[in-house]
N, C-alpha and C positions, 0 to 999 in steps of 0.2 A: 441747627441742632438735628434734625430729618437727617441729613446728608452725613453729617459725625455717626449717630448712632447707624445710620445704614453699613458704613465702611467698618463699626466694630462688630457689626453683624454678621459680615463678609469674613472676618479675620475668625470670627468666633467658632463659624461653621468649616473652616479651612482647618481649623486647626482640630476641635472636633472630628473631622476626615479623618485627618494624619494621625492621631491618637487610638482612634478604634481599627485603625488599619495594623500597627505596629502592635499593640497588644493578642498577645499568643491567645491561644485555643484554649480549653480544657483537653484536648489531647497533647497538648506538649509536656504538660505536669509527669505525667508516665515517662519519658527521655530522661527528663531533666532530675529524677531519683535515680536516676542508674550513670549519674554521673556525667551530663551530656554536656558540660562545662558552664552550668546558670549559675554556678555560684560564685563564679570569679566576676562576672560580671559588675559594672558601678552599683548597684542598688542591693546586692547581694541575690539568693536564691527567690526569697519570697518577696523582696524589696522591693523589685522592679513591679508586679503584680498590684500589690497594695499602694503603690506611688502612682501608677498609669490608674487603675481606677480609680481612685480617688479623684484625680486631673479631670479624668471625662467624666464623674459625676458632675463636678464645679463647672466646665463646660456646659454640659448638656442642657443644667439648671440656668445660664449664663441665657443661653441662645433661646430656651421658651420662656424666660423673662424678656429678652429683646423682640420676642416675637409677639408676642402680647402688647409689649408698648407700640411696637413700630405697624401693628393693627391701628391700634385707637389712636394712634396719629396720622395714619392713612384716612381712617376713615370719618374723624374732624375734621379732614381738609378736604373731602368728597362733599361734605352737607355745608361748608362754608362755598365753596366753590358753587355749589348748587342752589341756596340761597340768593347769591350773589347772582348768576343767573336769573334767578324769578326776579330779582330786582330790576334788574334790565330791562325784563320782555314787557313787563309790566306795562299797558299803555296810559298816557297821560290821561288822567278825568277832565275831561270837556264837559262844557256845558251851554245848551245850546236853547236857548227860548224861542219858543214858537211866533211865526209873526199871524198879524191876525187874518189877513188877508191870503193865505194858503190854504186854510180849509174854507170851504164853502157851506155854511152852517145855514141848512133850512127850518122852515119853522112846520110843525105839526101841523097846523093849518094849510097852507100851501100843497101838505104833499097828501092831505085828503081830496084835496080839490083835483088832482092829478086823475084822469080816468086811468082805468087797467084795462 
């Protein structure tokens, strides 16, 4: 699912590009009342303006929706991964009883009688 929404991500911001490239200026509006041939165009004179932005509003909104999700799927899969490490490193509990005959336990007595 990661890998799907990543590639409509890719398409989303491609196309986003190509839409805010192609849409005119506010300096082209001044031409195109003195007859600079926008109105023969497919969309009409103001059609094409109101259709292209509209599009890359629906884009725009598109791609900080998928950007927001493909965050917190990024970064669920950083603290699962991470997790999954501390589980790893984690070293086994041993337990290990003392035997009696490794400390050498004197008795208070003994170590008065000891001179200094």
């Amino acid at each position: 699912m990661y890998e799907i929404l990543l590639v409509v991500y890719l398409v989303v911001a491609l196309a986003l590009v190509g839409m805010v490239l192609i849409q005119q200026g506010k300096g082209a509006d001044m031409g195109s009342s003195f007859g600079a041939g926008a109105s023969g165009t497919v969309f009409g004179s103001s059609g094409a303006g109101n259709f292209m932005t509209k599009t890359t509003t629906i884009l725009a909104t598109i791609f900080f929706v998928l950007s927001i999700v493909l965050g917190n799927l990024t970064a669920n899969q950083i603290k699962k991964s991470d997790e999954w490490e501390n589980l790893e490193a984690a070293p086994a509990v041993e337990t290990v009883t003392p035997a009696d005959s490794d400390v050498p336990v004197t008795s208070t007595k003994e170590q008065s009688d000891v001179p200094n």
